[in-house]
Backbone as XML, in Angstrom:
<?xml version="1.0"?>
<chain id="A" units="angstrom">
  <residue number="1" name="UNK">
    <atom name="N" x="275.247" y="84.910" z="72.470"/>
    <atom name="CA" x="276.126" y="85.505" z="73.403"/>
    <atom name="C" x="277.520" y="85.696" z="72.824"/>
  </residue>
  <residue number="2" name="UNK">
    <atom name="N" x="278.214" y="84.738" z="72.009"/>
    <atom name="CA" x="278.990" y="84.691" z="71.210"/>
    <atom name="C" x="279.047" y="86.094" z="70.164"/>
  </residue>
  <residue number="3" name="UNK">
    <atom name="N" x="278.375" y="86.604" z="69.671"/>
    <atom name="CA" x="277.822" y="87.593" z="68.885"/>
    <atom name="C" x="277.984" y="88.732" z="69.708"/>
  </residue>
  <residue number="4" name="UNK">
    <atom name="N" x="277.169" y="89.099" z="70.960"/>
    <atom name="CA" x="277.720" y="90.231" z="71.940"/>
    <atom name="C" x="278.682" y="90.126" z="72.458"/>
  </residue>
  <residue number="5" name="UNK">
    <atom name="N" x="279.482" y="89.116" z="72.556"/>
    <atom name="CA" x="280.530" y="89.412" z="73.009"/>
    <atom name="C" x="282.199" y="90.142" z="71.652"/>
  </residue>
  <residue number="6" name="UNK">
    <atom name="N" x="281.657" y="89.747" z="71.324"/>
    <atom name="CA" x="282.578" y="90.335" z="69.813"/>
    <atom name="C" x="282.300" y="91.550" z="69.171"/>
  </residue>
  <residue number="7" name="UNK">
    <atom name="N" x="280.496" y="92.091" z="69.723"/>
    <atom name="CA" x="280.381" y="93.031" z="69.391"/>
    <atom name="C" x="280.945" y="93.998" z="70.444"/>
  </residue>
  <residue number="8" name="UNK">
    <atom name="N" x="280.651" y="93.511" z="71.481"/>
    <atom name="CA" x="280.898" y="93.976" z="72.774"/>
    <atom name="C" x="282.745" y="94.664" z="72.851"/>
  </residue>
  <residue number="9" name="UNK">
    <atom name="N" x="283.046" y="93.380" z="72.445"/>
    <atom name="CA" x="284.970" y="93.466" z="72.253"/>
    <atom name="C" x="285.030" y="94.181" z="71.095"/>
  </residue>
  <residue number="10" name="UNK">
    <atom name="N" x="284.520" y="94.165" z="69.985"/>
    <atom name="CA" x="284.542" y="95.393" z="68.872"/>
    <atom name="C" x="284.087" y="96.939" z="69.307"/>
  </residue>
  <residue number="11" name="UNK">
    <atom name="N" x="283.574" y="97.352" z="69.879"/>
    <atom name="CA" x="283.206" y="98.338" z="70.272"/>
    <atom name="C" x="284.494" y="98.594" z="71.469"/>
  </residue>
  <residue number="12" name="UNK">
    <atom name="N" x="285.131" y="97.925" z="71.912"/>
    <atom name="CA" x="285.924" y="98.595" z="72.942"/>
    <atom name="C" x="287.098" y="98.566" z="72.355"/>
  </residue>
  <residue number="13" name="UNK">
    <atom name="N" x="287.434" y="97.759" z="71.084"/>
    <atom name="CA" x="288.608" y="98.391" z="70.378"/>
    <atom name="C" x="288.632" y="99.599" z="69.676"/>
  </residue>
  <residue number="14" name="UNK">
    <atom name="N" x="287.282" y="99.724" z="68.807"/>
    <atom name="CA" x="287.174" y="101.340" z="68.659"/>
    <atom name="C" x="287.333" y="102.273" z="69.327"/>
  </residue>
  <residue number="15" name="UNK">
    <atom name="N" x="286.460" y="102.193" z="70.637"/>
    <atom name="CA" x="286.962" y="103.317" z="71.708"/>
    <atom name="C" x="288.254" y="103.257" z="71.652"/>
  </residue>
  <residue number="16" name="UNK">
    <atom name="N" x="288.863" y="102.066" z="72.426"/>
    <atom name="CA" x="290.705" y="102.175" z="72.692"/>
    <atom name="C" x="291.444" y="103.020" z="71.558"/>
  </residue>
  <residue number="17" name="UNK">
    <atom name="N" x="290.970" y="102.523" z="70.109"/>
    <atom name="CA" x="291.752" y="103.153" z="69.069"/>
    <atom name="C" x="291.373" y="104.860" z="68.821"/>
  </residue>
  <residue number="18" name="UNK">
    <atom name="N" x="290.146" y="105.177" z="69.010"/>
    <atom name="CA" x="289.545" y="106.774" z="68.813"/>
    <atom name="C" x="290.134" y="107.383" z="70.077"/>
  </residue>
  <residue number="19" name="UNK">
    <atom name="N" x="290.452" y="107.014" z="71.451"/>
    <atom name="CA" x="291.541" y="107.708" z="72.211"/>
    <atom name="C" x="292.531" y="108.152" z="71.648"/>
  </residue>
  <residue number="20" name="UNK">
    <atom name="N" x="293.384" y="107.354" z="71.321"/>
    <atom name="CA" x="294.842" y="108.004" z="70.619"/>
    <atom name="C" x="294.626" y="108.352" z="69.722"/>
  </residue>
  <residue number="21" name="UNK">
    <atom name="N" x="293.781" y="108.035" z="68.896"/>
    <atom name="CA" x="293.889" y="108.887" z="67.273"/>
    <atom name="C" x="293.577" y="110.844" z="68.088"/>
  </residue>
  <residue number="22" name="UNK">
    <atom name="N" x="292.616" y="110.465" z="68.398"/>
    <atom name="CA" x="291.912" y="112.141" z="69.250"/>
    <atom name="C" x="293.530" y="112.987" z="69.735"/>
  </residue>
  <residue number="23" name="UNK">
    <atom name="N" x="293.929" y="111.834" z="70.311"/>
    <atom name="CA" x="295.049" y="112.481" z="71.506"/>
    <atom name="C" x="296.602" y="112.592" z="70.475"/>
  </residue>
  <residue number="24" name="UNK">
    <atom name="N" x="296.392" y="112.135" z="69.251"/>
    <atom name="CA" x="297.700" y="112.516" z="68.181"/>
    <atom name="C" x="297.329" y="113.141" z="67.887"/>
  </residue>
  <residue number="25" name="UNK">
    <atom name="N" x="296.078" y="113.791" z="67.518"/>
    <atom name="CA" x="295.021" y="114.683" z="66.544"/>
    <atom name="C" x="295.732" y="115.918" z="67.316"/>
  </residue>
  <residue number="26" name="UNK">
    <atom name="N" x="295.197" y="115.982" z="68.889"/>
    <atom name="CA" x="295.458" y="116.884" z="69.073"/>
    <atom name="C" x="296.762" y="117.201" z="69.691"/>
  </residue>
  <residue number="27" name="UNK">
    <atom name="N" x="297.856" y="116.448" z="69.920"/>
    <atom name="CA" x="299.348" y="116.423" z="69.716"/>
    <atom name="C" x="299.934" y="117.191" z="68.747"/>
  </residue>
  <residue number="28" name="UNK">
    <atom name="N" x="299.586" y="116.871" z="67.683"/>
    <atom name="CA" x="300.322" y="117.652" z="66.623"/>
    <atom name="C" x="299.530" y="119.031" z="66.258"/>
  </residue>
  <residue number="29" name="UNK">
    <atom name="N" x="298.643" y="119.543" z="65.954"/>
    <atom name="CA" x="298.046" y="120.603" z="66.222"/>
    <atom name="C" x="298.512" y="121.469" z="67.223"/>
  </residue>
  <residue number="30" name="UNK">
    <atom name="N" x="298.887" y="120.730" z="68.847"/>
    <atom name="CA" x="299.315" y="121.897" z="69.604"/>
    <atom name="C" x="300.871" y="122.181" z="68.923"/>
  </residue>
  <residue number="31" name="UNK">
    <atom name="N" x="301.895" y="120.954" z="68.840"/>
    <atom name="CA" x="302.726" y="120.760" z="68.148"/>
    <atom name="C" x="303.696" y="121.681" z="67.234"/>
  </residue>
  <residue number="32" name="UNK">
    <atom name="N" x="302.084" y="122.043" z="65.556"/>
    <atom name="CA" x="302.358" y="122.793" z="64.617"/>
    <atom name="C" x="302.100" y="123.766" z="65.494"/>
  </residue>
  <residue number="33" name="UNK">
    <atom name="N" x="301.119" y="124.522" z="66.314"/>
    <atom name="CA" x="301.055" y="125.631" z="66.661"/>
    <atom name="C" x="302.680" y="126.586" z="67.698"/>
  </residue>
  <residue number="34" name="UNK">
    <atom name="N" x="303.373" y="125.055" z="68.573"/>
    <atom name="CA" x="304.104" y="125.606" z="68.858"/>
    <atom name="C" x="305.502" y="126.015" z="67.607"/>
  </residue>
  <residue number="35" name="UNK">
    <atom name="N" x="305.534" y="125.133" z="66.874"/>
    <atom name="CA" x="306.376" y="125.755" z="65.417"/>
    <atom name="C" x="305.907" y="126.817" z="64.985"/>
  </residue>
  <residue number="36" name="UNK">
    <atom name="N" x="304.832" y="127.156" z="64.876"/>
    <atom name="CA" x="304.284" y="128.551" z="64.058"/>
    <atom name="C" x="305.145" y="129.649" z="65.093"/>
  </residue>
  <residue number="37" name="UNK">
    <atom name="N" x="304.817" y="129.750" z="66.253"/>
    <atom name="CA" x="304.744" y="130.535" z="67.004"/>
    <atom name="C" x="306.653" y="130.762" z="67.049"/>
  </residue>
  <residue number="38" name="UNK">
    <atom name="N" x="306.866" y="129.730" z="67.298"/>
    <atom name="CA" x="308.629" y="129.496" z="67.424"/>
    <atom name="C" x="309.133" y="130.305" z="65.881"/>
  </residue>
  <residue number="39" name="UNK">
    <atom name="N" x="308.373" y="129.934" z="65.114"/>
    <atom name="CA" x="309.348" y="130.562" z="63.748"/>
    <atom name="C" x="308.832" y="132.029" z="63.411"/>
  </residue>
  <residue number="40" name="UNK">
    <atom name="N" x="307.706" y="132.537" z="64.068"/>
    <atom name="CA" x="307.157" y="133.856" z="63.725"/>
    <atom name="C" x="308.191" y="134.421" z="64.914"/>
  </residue>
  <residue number="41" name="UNK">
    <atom name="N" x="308.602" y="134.038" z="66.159"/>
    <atom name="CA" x="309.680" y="134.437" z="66.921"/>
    <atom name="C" x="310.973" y="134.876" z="66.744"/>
  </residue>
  <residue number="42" name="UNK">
    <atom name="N" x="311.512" y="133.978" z="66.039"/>
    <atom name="CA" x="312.720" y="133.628" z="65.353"/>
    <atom name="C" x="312.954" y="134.891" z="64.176"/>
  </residue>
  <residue number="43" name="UNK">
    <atom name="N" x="311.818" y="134.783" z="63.093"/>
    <atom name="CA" x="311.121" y="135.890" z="62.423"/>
    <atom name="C" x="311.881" y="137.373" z="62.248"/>
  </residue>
  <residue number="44" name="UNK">
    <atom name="N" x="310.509" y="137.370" z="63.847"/>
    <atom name="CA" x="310.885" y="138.624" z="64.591"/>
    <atom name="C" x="312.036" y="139.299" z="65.065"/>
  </residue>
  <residue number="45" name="UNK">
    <atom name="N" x="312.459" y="138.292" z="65.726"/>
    <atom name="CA" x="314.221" y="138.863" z="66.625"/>
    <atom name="C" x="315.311" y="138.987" z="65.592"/>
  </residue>
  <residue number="46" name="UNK">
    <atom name="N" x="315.017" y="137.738" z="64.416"/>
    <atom name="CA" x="316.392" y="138.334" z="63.072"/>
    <atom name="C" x="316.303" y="139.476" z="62.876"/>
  </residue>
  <residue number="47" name="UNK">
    <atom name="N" x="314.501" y="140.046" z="62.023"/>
    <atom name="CA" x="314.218" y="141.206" z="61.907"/>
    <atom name="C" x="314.821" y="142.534" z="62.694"/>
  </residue>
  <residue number="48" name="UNK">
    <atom name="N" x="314.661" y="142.342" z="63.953"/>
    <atom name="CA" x="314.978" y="143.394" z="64.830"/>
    <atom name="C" x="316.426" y="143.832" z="64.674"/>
  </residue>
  <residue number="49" name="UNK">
    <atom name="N" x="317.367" y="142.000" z="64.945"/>
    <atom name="CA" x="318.417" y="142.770" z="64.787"/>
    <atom name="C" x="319.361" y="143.162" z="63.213"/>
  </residue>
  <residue number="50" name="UNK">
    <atom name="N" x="318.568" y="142.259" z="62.370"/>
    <atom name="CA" x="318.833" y="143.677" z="61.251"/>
    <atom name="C" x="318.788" y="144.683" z="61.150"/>
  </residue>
  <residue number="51" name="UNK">
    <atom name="N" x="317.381" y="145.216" z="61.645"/>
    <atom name="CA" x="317.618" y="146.692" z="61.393"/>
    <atom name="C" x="318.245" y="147.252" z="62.465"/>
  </residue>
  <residue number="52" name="UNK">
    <atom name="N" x="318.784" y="146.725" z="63.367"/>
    <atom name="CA" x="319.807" y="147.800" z="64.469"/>
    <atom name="C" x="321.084" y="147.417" z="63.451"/>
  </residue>
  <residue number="53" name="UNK">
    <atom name="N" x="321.385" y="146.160" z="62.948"/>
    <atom name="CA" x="322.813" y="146.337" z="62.260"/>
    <atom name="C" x="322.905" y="147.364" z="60.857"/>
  </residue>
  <residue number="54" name="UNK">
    <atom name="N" x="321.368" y="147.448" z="60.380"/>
    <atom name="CA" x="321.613" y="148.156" z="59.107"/>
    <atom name="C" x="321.456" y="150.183" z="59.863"/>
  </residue>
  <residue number="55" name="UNK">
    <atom name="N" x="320.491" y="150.391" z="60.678"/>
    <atom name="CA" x="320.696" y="151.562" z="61.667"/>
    <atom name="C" x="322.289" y="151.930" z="61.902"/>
  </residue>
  <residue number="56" name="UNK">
    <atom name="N" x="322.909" y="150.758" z="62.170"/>
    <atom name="CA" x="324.598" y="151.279" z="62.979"/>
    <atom name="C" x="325.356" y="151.374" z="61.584"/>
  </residue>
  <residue number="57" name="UNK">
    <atom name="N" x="325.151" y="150.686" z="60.524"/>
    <atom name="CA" x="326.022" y="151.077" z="59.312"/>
    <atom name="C" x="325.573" y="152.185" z="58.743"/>
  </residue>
  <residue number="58" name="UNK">
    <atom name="N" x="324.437" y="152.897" z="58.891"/>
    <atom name="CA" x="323.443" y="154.198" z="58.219"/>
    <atom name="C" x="324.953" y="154.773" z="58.698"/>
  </residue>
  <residue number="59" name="UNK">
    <atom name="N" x="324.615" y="155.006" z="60.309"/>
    <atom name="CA" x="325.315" y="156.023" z="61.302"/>
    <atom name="C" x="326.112" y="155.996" z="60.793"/>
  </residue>
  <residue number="60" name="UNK">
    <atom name="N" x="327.138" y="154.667" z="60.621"/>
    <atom name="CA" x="328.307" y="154.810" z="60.150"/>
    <atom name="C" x="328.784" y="155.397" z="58.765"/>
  </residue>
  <residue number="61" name="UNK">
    <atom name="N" x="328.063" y="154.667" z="57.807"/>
    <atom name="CA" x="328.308" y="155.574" z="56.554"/>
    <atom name="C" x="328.027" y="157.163" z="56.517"/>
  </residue>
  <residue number="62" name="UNK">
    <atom name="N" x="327.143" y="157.796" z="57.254"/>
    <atom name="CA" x="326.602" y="159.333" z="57.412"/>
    <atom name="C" x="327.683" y="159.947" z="58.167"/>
  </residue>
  <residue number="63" name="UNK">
    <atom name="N" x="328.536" y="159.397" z="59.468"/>
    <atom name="CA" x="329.755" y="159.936" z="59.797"/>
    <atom name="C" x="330.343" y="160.070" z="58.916"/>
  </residue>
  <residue number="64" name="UNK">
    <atom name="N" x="330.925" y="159.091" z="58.000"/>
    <atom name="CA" x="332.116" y="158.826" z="56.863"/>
    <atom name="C" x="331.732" y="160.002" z="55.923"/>
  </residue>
  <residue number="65" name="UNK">
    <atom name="N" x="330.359" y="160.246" z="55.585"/>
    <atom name="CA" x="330.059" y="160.866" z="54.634"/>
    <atom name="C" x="330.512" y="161.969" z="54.925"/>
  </residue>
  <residue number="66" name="UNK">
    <atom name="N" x="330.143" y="162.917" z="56.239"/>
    <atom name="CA" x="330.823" y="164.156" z="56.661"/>
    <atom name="C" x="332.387" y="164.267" z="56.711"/>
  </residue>
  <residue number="67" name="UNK">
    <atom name="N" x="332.766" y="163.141" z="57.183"/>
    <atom name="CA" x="334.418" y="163.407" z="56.869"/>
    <atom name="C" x="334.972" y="163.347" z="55.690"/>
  </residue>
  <residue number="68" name="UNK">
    <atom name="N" x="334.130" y="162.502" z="54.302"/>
    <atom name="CA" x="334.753" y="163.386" z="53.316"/>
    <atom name="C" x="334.548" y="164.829" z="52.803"/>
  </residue>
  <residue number="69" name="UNK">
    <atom name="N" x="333.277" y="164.994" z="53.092"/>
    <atom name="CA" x="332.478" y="166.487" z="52.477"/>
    <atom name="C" x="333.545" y="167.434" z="52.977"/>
  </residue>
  <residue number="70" name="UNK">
    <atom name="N" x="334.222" y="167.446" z="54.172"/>
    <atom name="CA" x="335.396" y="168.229" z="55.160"/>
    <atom name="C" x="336.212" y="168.222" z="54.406"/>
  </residue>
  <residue number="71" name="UNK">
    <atom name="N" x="336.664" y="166.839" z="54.025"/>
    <atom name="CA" x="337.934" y="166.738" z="52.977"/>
    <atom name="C" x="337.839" y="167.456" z="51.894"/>
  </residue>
  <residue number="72" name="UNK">
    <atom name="N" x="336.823" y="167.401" z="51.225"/>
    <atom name="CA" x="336.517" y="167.529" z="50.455"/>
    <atom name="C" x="336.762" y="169.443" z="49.835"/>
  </residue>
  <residue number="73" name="UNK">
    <atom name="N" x="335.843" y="170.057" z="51.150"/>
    <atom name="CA" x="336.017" y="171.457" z="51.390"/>
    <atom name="C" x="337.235" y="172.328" z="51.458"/>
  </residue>
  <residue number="74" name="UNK">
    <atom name="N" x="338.145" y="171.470" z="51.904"/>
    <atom name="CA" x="339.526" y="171.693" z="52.323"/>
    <atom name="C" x="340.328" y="172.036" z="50.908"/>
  </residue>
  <residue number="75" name="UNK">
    <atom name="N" x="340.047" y="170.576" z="50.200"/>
    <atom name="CA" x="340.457" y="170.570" z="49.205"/>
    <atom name="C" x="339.942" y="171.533" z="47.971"/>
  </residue>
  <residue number="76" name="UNK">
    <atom name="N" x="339.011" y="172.068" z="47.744"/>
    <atom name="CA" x="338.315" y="172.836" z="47.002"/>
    <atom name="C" x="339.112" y="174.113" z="47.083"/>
  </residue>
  <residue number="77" name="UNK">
    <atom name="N" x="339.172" y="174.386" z="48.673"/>
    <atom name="CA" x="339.753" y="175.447" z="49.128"/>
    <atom name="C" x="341.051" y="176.037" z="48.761"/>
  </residue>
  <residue number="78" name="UNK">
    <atom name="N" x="341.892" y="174.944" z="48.857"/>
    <atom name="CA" x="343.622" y="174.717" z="48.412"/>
    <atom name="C" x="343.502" y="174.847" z="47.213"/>
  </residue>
  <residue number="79" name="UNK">
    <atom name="N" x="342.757" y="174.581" z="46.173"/>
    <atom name="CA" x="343.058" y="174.286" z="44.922"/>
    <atom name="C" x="342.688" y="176.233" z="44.621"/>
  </residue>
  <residue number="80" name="UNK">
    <atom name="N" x="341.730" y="176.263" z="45.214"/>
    <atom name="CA" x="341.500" y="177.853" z="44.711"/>
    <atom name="C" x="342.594" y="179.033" z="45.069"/>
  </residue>
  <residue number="81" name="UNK">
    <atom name="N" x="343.211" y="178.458" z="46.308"/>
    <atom name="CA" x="344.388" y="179.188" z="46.866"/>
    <atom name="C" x="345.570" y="179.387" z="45.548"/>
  </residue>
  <residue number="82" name="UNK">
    <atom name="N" x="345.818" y="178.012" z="45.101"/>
    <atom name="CA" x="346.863" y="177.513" z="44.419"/>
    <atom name="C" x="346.573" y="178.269" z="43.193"/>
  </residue>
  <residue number="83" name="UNK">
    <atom name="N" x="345.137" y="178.459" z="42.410"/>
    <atom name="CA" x="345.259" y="179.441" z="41.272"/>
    <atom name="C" x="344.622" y="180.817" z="41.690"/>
  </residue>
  <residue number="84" name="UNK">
    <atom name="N" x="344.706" y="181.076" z="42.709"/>
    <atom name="CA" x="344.587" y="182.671" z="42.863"/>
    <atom name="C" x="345.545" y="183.922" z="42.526"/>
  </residue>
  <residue number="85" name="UNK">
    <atom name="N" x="344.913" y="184.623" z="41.814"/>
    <atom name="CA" x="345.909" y="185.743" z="41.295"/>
    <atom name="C" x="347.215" y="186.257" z="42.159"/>
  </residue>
  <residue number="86" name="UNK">
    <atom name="N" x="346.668" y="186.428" z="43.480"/>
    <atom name="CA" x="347.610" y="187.125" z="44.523"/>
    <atom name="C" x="348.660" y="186.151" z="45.062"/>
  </residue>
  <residue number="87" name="UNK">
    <atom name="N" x="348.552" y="184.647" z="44.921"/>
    <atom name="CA" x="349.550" y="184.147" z="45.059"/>
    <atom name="C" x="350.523" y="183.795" z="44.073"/>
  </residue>
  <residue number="88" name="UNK">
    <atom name="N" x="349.625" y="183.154" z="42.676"/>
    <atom name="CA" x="350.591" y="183.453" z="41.391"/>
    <atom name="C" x="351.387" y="184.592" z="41.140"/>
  </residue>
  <residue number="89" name="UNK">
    <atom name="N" x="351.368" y="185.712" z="41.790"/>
    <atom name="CA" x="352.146" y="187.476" z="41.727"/>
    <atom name="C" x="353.119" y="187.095" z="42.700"/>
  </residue>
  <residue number="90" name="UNK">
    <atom name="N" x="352.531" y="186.501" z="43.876"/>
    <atom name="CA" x="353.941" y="186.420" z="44.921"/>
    <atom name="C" x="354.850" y="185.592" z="44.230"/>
  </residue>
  <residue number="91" name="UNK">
    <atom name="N" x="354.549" y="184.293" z="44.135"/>
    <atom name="CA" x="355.503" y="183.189" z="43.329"/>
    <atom name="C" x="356.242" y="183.535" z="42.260"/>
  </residue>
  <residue number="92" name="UNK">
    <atom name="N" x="355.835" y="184.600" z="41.515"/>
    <atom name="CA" x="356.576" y="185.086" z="40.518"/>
    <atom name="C" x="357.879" y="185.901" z="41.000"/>
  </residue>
  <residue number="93" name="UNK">
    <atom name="N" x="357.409" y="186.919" z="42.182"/>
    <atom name="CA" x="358.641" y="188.023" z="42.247"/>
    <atom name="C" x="359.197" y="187.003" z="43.292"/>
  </residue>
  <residue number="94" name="UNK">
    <atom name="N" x="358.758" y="185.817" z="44.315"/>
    <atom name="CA" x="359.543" y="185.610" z="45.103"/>
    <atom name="C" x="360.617" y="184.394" z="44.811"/>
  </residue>
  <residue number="95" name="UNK">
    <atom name="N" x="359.902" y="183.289" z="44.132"/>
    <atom name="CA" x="360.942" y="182.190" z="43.152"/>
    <atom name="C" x="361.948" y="182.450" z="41.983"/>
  </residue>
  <residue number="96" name="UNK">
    <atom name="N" x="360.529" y="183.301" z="41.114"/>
    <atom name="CA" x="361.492" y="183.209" z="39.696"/>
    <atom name="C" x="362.080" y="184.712" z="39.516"/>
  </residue>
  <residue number="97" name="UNK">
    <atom name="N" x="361.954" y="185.478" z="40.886"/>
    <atom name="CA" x="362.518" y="187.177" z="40.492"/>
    <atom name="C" x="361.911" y="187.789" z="39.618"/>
  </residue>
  <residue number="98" name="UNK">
    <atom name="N" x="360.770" y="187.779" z="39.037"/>
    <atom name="CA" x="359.824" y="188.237" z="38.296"/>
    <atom name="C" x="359.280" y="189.891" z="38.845"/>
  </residue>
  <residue number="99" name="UNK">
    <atom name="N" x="359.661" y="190.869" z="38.197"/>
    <atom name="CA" x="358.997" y="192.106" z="38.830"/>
    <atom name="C" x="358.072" y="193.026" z="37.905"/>
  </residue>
  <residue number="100" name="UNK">
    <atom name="N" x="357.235" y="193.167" z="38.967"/>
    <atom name="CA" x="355.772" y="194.520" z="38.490"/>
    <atom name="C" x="356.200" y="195.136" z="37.141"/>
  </residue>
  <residue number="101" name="UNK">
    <atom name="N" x="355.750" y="195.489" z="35.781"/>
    <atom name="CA" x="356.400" y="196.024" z="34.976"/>
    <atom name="C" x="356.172" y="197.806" z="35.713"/>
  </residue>
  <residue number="102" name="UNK">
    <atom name="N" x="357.234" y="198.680" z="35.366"/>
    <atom name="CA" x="356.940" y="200.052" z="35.742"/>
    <atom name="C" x="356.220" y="200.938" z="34.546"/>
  </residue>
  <residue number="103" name="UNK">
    <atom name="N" x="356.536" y="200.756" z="33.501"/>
    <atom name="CA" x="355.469" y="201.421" z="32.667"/>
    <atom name="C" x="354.775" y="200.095" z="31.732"/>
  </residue>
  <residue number="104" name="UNK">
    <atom name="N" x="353.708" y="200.308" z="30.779"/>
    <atom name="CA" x="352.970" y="199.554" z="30.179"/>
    <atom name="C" x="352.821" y="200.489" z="28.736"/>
  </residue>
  <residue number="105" name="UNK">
    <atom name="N" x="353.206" y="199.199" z="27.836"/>
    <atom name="CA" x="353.353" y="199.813" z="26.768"/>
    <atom name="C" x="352.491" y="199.435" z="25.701"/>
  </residue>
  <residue number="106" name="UNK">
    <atom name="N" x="351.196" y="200.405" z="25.241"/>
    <atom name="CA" x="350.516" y="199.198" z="24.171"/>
    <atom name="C" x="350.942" y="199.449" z="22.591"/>
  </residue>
  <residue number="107" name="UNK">
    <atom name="N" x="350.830" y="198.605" z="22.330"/>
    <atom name="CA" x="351.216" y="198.486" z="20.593"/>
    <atom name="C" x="349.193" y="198.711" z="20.100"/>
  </residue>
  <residue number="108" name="UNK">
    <atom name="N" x="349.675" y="199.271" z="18.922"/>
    <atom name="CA" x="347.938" y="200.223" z="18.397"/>
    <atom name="C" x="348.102" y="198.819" z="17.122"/>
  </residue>
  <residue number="109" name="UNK">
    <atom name="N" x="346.377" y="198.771" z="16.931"/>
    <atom name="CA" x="346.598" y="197.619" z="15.851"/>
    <atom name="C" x="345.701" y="198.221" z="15.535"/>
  </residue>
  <residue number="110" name="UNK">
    <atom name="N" x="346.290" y="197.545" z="14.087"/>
    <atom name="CA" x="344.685" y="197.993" z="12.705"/>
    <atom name="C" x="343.489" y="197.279" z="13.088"/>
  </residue>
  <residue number="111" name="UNK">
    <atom name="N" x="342.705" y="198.191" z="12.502"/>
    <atom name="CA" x="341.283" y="196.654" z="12.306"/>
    <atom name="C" x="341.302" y="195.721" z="11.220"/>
  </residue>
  <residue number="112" name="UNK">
    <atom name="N" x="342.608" y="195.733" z="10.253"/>
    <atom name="CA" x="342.731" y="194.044" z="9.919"/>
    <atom name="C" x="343.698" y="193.687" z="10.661"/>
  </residue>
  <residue number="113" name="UNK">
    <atom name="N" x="344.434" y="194.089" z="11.754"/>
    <atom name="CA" x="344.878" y="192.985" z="12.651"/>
    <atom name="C" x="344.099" y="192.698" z="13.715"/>
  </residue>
  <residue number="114" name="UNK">
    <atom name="N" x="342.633" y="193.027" z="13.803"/>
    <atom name="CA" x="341.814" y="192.388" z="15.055"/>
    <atom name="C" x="341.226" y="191.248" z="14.836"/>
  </residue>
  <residue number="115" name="UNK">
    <atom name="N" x="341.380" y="190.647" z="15.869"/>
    <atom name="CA" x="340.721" y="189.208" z="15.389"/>
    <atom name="C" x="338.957" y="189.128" z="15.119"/>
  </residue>
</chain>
């Protein structure tokens, strides 16, 4: 009787102990699953709002980009103004008093003075 009873009391410490082992077993399992889920979340929403912050700097740099191309045009423009024939003619007779010649006179060259 001595003998069943120890077996008896051995067998109900196993049970007692295979409860909680079962019930940590499956503790941490739900556990890791809620971490998985939490960091594929986390993941996700950085993701998202990267690409709305890298979307709003696109926009932004593609505005910027048109306001130089403008500048840019402007400037192309002025510079062609600035060496155009018809204004170099005004600047001449109107700053430096520079006037239209009235006749044109050519000098005749040999063909050993042609280059």
């Amino acid at each position: 009787m001595v003998n069943r009873g120890i077996e008896r009391h051995g067998r109900v410490r196993s049970r007692a102990l295979a409860r909680p082992i079962a019930l940590s077993v499956g503790l941490v399992a739900f556990l890791a699953a809620v971490a998985v889920v939490t960091t594929l979340t986390v993941v996700y929403v950085r993701q998202g709002t990267m690409i709305r912050d890298l979307t709003a700097q696109q926009a932004s740099a593609e505005a910027r980009l048109t306001e130089i191309e403008e500048i840019n045009r402007q400037l192309v423009f002025e510079i062609e103004q600035a060496f155009s024939l018809s204004r170099l003619s005004r600047i001449a007779r109107d700053r430096l008093g520079m006037e239209e010649p009235e006749t044109v006179h050519y000098v005749p060259l040999s063909e050993t003075q042609l280059p």
